[in-house]
CHARMM internal coordinates of N, CA and C (Angstrom, degrees):
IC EDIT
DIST 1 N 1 CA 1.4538
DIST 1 CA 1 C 1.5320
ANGL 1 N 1 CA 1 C 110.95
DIST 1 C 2 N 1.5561
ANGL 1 CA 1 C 2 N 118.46
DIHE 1 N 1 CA 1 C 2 N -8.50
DIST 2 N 2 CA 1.5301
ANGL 1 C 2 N 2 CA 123.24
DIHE 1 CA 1 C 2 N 2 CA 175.45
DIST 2 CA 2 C 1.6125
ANGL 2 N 2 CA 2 C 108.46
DIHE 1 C 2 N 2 CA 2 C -60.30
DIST 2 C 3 N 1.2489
ANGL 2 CA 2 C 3 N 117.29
DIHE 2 N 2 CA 2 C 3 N -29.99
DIST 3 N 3 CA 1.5766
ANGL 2 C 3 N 3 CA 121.00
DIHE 2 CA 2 C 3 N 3 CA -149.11
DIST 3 CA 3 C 2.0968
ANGL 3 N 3 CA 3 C 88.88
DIHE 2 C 3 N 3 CA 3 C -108.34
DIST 3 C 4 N 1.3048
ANGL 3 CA 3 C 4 N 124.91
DIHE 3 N 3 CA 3 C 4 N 19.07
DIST 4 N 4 CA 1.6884
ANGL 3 C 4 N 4 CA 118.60
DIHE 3 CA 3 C 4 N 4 CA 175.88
DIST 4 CA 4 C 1.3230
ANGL 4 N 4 CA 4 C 108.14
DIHE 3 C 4 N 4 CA 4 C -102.61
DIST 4 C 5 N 1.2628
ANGL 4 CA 4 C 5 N 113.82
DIHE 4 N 4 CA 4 C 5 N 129.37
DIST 5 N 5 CA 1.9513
ANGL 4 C 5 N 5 CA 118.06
DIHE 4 CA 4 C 5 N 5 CA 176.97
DIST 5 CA 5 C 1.8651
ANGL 5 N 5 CA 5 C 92.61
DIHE 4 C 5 N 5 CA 5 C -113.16
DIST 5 C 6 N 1.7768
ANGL 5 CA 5 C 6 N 108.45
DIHE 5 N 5 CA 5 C 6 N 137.01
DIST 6 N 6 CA 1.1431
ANGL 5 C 6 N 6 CA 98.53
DIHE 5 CA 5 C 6 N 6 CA 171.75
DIST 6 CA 6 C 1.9380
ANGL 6 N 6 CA 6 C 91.88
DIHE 5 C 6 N 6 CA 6 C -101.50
DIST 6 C 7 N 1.5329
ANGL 6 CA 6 C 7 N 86.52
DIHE 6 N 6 CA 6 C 7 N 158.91
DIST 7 N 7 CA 1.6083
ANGL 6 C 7 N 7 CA 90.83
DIHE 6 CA 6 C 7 N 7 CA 171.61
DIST 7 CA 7 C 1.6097
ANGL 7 N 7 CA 7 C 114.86
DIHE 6 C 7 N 7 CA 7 C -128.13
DIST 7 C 8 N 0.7798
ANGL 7 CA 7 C 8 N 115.24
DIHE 7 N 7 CA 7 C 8 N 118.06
DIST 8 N 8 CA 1.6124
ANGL 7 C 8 N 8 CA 101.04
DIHE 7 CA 7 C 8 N 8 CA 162.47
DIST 8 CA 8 C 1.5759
ANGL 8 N 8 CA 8 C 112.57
DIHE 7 C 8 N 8 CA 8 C -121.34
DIST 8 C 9 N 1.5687
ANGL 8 CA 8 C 9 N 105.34
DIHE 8 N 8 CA 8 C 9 N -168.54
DIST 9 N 9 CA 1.7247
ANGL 8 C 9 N 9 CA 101.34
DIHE 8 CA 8 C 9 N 9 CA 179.74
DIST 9 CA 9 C 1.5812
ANGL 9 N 9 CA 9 C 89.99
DIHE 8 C 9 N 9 CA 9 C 176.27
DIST 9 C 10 N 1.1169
ANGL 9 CA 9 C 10 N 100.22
DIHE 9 N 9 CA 9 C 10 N 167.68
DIST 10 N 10 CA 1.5142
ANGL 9 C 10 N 10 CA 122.59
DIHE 9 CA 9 C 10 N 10 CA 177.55
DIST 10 CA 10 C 1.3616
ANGL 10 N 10 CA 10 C 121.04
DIHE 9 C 10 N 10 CA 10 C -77.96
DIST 10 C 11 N 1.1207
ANGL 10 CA 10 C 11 N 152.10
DIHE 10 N 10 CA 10 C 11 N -9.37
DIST 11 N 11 CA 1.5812
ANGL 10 C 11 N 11 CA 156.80
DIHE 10 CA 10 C 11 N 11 CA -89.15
DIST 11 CA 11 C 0.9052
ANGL 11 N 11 CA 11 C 125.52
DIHE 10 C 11 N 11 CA 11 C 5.54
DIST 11 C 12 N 1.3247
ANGL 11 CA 11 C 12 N 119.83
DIHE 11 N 11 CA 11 C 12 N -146.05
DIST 12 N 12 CA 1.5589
ANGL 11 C 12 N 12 CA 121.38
DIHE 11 CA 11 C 12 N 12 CA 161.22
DIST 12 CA 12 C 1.1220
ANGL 12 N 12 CA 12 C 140.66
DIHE 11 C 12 N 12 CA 12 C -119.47
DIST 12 C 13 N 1.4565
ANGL 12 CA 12 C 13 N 111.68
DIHE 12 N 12 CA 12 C 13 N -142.03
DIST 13 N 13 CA 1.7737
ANGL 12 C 13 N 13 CA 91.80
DIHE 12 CA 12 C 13 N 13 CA -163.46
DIST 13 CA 13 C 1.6379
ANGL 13 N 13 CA 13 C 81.16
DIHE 12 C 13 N 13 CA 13 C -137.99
DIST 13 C 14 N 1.6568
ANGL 13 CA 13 C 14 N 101.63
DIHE 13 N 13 CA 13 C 14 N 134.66
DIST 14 N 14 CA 1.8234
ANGL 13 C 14 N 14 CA 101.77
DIHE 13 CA 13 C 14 N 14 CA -165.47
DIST 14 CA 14 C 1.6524
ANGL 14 N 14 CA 14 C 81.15
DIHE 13 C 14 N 14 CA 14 C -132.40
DIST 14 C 15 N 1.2704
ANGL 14 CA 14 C 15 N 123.00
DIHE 14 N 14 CA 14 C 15 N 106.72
DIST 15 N 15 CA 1.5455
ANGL 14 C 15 N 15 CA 122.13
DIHE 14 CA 14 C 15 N 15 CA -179.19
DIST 15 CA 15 C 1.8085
ANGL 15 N 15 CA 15 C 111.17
DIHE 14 C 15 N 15 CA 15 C -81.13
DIST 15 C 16 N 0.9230
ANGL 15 CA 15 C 16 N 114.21
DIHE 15 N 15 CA 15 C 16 N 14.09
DIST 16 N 16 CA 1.3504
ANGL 15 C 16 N 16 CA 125.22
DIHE 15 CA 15 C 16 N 16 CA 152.29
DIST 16 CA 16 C 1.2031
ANGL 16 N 16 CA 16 C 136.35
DIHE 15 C 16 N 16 CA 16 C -90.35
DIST 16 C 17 N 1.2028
ANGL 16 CA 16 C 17 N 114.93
DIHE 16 N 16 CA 16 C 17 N -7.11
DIST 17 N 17 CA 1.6108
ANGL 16 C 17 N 17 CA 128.33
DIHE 16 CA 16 C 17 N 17 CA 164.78
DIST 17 CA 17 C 1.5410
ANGL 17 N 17 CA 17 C 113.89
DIHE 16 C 17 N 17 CA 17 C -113.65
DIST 17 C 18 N 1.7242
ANGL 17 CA 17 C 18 N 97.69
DIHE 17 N 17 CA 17 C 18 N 133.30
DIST 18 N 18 CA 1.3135
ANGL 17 C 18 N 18 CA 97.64
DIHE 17 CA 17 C 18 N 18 CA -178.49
DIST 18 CA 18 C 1.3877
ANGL 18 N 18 CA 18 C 122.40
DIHE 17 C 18 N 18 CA 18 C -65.18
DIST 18 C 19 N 1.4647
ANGL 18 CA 18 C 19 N 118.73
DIHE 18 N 18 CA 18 C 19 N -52.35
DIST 19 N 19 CA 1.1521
ANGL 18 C 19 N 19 CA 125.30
DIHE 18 CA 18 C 19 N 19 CA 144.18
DIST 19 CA 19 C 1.6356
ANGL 19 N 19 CA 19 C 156.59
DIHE 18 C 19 N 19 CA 19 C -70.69
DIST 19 C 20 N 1.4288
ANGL 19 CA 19 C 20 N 147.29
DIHE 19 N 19 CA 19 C 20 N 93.79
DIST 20 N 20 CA 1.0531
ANGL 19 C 20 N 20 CA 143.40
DIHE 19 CA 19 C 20 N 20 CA -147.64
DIST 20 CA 20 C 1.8481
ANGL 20 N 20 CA 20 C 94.09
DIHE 19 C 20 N 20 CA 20 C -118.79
DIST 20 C 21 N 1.6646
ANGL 20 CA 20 C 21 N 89.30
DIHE 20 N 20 CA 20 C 21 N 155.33
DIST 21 N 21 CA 1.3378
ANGL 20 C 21 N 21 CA 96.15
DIHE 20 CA 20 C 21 N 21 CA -160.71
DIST 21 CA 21 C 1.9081
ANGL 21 N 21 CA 21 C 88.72
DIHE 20 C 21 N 21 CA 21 C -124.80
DIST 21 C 22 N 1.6295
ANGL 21 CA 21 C 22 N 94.19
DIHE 21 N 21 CA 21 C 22 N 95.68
DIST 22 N 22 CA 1.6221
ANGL 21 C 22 N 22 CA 102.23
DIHE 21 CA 21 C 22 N 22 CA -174.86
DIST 22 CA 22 C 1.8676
ANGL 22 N 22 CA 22 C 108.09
DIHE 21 C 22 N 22 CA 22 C -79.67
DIST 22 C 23 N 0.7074
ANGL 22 CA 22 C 23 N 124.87
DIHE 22 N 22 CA 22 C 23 N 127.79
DIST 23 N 23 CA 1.4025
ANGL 22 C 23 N 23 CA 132.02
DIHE 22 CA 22 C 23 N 23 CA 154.41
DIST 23 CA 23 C 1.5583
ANGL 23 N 23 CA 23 C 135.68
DIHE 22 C 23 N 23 CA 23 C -64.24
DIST 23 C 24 N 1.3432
ANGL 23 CA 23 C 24 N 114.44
DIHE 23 N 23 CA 23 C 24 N 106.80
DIST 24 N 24 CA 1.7667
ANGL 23 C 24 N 24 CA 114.77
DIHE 23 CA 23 C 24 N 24 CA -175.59
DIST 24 CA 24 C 1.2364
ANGL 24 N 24 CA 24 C 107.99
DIHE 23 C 24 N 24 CA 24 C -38.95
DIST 24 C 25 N 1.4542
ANGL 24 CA 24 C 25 N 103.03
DIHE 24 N 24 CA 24 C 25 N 164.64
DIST 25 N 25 CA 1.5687
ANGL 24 C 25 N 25 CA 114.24
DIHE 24 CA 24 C 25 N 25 CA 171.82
DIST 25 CA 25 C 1.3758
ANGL 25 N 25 CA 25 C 117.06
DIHE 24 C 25 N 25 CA 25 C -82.51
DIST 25 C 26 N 1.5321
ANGL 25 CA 25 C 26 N 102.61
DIHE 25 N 25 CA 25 C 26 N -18.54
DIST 26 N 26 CA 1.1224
ANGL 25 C 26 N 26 CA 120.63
DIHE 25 CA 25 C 26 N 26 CA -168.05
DIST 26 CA 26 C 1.4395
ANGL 26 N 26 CA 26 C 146.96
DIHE 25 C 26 N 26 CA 26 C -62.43
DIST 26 C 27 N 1.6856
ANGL 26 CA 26 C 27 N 98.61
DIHE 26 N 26 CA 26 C 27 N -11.21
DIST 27 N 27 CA 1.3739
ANGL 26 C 27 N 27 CA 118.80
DIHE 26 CA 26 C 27 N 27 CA -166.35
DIST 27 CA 27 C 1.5268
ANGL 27 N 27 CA 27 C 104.68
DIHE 26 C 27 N 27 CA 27 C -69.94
DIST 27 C 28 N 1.4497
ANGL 27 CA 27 C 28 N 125.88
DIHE 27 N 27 CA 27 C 28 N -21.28
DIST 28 N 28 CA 1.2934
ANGL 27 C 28 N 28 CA 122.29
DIHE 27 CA 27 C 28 N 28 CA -151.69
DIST 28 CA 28 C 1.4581
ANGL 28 N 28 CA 28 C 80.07
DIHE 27 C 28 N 28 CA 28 C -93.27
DIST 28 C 29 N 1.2067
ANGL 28 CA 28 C 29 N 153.33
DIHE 28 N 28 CA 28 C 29 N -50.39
DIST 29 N 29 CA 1.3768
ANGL 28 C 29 N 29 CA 159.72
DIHE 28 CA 28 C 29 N 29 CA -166.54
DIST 29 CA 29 C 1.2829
ANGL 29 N 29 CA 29 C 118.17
DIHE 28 C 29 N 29 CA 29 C -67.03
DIST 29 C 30 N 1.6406
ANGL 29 CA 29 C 30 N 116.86
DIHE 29 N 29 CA 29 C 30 N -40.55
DIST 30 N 30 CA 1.6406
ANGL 29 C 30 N 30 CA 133.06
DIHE 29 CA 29 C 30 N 30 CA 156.56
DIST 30 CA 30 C 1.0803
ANGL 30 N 30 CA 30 C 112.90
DIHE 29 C 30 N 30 CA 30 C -82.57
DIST 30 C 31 N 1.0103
ANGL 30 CA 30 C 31 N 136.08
DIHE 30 N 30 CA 30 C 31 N -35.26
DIST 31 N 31 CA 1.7925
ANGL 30 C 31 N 31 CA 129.38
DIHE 30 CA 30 C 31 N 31 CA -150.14
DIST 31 CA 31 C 1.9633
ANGL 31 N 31 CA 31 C 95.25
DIHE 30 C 31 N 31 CA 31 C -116.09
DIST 31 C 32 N 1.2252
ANGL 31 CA 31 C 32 N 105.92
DIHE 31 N 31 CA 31 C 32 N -54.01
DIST 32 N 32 CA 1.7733
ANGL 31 C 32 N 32 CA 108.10
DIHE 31 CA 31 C 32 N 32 CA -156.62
DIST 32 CA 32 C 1.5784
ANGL 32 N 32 CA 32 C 107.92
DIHE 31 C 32 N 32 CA 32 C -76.78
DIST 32 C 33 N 1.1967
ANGL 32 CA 32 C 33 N 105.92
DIHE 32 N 32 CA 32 C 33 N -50.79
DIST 33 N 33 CA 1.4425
ANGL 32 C 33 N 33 CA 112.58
DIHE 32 CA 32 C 33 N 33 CA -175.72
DIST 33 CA 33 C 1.6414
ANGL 33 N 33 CA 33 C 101.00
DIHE 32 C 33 N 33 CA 33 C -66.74
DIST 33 C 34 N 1.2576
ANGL 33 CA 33 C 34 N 152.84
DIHE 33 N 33 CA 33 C 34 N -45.07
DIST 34 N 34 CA 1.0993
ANGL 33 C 34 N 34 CA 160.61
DIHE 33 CA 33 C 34 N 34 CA -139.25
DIST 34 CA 34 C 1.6524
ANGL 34 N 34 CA 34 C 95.12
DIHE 33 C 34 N 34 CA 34 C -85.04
DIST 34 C 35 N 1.6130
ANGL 34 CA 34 C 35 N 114.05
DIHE 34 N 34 CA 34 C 35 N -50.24
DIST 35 N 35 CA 1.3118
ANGL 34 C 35 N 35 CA 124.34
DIHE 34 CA 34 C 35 N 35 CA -159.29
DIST 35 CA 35 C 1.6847
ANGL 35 N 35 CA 35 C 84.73
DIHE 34 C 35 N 35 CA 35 C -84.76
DIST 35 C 36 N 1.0517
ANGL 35 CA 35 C 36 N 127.49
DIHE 35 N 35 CA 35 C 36 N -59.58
DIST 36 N 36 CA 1.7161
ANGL 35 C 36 N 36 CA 120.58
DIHE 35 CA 35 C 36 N 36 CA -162.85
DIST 36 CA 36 C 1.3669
ANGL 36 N 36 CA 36 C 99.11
DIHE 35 C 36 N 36 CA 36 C -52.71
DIST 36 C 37 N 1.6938
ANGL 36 CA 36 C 37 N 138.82
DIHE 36 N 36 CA 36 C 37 N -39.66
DIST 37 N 37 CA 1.1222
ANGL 36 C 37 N 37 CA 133.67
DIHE 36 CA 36 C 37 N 37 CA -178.51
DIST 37 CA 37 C 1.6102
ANGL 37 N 37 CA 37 C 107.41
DIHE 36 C 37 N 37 CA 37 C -61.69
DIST 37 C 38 N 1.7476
ANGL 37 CA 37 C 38 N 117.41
DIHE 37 N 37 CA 37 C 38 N -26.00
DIST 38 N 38 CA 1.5746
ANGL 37 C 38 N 38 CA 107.81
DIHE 37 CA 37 C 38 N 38 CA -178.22
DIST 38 CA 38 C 1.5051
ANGL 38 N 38 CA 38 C 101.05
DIHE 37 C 38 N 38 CA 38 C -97.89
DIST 38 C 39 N 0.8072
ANGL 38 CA 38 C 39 N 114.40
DIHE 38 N 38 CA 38 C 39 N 25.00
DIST 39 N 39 CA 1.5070
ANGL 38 C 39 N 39 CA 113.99
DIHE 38 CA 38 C 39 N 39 CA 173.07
DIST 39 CA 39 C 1.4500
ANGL 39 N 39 CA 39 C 115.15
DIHE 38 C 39 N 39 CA 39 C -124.04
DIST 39 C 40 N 0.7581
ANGL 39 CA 39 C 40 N 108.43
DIHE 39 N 39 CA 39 C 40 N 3.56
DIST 40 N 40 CA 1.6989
ANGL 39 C 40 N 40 CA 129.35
DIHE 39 CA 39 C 40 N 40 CA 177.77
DIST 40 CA 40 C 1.2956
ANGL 40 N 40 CA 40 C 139.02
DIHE 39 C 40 N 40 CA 40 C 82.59
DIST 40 C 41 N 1.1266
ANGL 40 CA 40 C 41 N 118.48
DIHE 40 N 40 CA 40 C 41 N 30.99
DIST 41 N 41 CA 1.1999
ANGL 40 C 41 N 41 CA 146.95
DIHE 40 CA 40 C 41 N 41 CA -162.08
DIST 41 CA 41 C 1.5641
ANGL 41 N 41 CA 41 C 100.27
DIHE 40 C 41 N 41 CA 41 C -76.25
DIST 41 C 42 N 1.0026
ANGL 41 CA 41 C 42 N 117.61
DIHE 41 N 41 CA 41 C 42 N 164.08
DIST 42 N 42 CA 1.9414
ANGL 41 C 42 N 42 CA 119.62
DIHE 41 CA 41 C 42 N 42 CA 173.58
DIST 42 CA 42 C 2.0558
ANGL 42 N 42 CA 42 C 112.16
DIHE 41 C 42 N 42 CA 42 C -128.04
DIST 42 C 43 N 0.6060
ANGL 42 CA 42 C 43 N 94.47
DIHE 42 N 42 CA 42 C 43 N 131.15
DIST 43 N 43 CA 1.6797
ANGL 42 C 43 N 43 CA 115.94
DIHE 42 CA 42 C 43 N 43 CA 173.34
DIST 43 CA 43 C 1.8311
ANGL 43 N 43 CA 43 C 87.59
DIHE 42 C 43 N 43 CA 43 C -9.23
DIST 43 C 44 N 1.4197
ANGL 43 CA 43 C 44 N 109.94
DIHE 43 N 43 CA 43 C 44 N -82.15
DIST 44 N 44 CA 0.6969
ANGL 43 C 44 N 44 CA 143.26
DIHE 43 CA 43 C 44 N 44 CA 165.34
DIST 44 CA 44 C 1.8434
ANGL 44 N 44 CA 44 C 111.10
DIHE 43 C 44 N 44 CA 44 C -1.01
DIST 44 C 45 N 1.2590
ANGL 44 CA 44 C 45 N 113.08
DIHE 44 N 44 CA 44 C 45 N -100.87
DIST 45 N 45 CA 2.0455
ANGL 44 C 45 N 45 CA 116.92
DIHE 44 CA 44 C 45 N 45 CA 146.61
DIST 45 CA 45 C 1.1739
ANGL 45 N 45 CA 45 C 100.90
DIHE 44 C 45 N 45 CA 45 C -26.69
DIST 45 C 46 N 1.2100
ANGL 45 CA 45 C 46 N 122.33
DIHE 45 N 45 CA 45 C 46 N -85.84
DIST 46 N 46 CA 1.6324
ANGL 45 C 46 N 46 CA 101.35
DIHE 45 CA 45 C 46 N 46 CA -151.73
DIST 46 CA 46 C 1.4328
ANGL 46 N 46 CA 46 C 106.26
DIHE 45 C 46 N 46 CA 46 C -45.61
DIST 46 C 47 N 1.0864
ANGL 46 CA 46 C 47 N 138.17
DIHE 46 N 46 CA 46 C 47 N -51.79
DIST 47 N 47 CA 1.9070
ANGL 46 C 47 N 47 CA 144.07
DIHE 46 CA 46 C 47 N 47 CA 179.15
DIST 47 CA 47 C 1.5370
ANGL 47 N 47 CA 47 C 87.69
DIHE 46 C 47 N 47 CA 47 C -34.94
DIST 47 C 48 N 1.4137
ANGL 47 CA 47 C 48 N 133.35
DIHE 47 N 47 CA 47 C 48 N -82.05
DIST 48 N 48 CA 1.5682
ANGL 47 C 48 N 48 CA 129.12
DIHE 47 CA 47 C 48 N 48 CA -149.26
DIST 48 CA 48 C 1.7133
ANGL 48 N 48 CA 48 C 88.01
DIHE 47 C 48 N 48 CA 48 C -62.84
DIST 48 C 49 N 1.4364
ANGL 48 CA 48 C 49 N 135.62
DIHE 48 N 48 CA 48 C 49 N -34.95
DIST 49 N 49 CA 1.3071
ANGL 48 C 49 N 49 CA 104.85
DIHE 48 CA 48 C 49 N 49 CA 174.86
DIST 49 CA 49 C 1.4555
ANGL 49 N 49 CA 49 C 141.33
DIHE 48 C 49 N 49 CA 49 C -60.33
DIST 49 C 50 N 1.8000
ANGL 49 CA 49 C 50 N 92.73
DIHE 49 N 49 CA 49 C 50 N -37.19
DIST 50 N 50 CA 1.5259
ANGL 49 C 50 N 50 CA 97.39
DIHE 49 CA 49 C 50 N 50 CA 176.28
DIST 50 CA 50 C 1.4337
ANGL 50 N 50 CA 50 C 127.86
DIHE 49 C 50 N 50 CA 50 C -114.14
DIST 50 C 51 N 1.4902
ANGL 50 CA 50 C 51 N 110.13
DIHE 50 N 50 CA 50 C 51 N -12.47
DIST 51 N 51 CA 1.3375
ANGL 50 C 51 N 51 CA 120.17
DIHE 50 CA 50 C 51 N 51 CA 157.74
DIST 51 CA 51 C 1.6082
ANGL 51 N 51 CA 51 C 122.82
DIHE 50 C 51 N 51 CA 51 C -84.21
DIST 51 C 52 N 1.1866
ANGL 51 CA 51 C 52 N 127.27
DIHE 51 N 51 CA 51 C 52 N -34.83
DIST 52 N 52 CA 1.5993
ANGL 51 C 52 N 52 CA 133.86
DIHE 51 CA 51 C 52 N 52 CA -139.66
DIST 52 CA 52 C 1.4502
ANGL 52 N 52 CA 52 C 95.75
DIHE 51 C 52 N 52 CA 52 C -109.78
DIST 52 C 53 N 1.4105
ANGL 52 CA 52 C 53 N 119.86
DIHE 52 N 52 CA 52 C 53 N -71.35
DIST 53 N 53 CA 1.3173
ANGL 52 C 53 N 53 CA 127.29
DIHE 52 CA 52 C 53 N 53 CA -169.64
DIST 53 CA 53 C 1.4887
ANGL 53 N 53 CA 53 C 104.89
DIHE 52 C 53 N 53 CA 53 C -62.20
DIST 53 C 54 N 1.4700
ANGL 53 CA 53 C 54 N 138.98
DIHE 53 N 53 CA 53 C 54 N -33.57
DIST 54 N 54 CA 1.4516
ANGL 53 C 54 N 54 CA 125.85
DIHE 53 CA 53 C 54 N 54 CA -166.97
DIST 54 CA 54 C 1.4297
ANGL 54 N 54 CA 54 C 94.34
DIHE 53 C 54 N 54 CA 54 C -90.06
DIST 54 C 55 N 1.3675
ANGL 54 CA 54 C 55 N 134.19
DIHE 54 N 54 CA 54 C 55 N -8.83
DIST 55 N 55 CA 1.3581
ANGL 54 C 55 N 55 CA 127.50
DIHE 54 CA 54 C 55 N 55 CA -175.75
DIST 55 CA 55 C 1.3013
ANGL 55 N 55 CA 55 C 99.05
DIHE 54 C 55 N 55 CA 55 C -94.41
DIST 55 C 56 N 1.2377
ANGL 55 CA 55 C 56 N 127.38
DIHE 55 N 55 CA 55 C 56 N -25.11
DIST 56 N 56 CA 2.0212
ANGL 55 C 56 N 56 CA 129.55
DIHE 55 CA 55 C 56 N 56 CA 162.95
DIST 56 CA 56 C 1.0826
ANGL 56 N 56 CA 56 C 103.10
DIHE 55 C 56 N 56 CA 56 C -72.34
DIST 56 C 57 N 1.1355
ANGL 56 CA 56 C 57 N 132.75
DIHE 56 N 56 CA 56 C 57 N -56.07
DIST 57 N 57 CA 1.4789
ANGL 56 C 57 N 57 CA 122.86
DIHE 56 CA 56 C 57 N 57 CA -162.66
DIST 57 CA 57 C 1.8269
ANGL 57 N 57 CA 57 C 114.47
DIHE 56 C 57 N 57 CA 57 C -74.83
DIST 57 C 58 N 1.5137
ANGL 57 CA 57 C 58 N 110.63
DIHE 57 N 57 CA 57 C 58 N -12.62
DIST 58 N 58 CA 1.4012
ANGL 57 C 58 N 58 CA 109.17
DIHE 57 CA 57 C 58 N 58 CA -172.25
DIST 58 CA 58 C 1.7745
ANGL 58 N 58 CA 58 C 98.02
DIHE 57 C 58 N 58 CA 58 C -118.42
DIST 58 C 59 N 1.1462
ANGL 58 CA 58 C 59 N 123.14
DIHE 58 N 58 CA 58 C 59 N 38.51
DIST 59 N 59 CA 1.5240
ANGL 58 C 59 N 59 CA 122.90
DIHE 58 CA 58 C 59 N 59 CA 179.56
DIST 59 CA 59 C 1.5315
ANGL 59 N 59 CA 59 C 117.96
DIHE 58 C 59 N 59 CA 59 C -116.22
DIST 59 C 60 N 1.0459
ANGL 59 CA 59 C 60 N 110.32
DIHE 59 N 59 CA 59 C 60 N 144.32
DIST 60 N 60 CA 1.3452
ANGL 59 C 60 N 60 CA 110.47
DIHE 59 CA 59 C 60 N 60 CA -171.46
DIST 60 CA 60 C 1.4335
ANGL 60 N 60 CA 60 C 121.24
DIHE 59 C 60 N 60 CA 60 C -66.96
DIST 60 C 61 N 1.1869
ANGL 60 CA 60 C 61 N 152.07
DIHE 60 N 60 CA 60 C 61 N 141.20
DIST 61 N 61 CA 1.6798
ANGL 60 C 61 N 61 CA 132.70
DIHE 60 CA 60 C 61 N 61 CA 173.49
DIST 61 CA 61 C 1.2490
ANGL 61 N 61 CA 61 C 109.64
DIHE 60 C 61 N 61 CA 61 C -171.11
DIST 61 C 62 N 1.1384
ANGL 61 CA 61 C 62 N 133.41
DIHE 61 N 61 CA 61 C 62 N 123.97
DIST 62 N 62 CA 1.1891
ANGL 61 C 62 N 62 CA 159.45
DIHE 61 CA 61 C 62 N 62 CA 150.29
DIST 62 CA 62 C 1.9625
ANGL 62 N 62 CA 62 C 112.64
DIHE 61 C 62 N 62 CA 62 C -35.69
DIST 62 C 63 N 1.4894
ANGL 62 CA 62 C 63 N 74.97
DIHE 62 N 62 CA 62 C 63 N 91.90
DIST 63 N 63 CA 2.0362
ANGL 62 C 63 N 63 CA 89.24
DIHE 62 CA 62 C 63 N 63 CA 178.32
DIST 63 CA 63 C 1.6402
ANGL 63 N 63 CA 63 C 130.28
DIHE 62 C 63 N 63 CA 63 C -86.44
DIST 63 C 64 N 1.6925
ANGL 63 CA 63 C 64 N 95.62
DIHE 63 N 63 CA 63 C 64 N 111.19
DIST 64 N 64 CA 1.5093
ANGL 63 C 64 N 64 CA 92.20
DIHE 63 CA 63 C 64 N 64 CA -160.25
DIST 64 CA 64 C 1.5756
ANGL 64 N 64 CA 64 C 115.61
DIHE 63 C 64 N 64 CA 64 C -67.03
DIST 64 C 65 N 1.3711
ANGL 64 CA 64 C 65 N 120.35
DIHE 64 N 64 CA 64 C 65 N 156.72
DIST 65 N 65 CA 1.6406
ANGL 64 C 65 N 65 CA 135.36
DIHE 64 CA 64 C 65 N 65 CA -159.79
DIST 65 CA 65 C 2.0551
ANGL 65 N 65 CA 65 C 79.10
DIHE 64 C 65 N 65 CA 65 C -92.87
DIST 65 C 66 N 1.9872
ANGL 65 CA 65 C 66 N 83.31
DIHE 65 N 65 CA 65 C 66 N 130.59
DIST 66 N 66 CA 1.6813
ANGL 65 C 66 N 66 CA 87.08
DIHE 65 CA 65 C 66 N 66 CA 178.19
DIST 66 CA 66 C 1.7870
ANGL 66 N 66 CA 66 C 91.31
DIHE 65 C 66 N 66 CA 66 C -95.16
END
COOR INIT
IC SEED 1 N 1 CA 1 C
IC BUILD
């Protein structure tokens, strides 16, 4: 579970339609976290999902030559 990035996003932006139907950011904060806690998840996991793993996967580091 070290190596999972969640992603979400709003859609996009299509300047050919007058109307666009944007999506909150919010669902992952209302909707994702709420359900992983009823699914049994621990404080704990959810953190390496949304704290831990995007801070590994987006860090700078110097990759040693095998």
């Amino acid at each position: 579970m070290d190596k999972i990035l969640i992603s979400h996003n709003a859609g996009w932006f299509d300047p050919q339609k007058r109307a666009l139907r944007i999506q909150a950011y919010t669902n992952l904060f209302e909707m994702v976290i709420l359900l992983l806690h009823k699914k049994g998840f621990m404080k704990e996991e959810i953190n390496m999902l949304l704290k831990c793993n995007p801070a590994k996967a987006f860090a700078i580091d110097i990759r040693k030559v095998k």
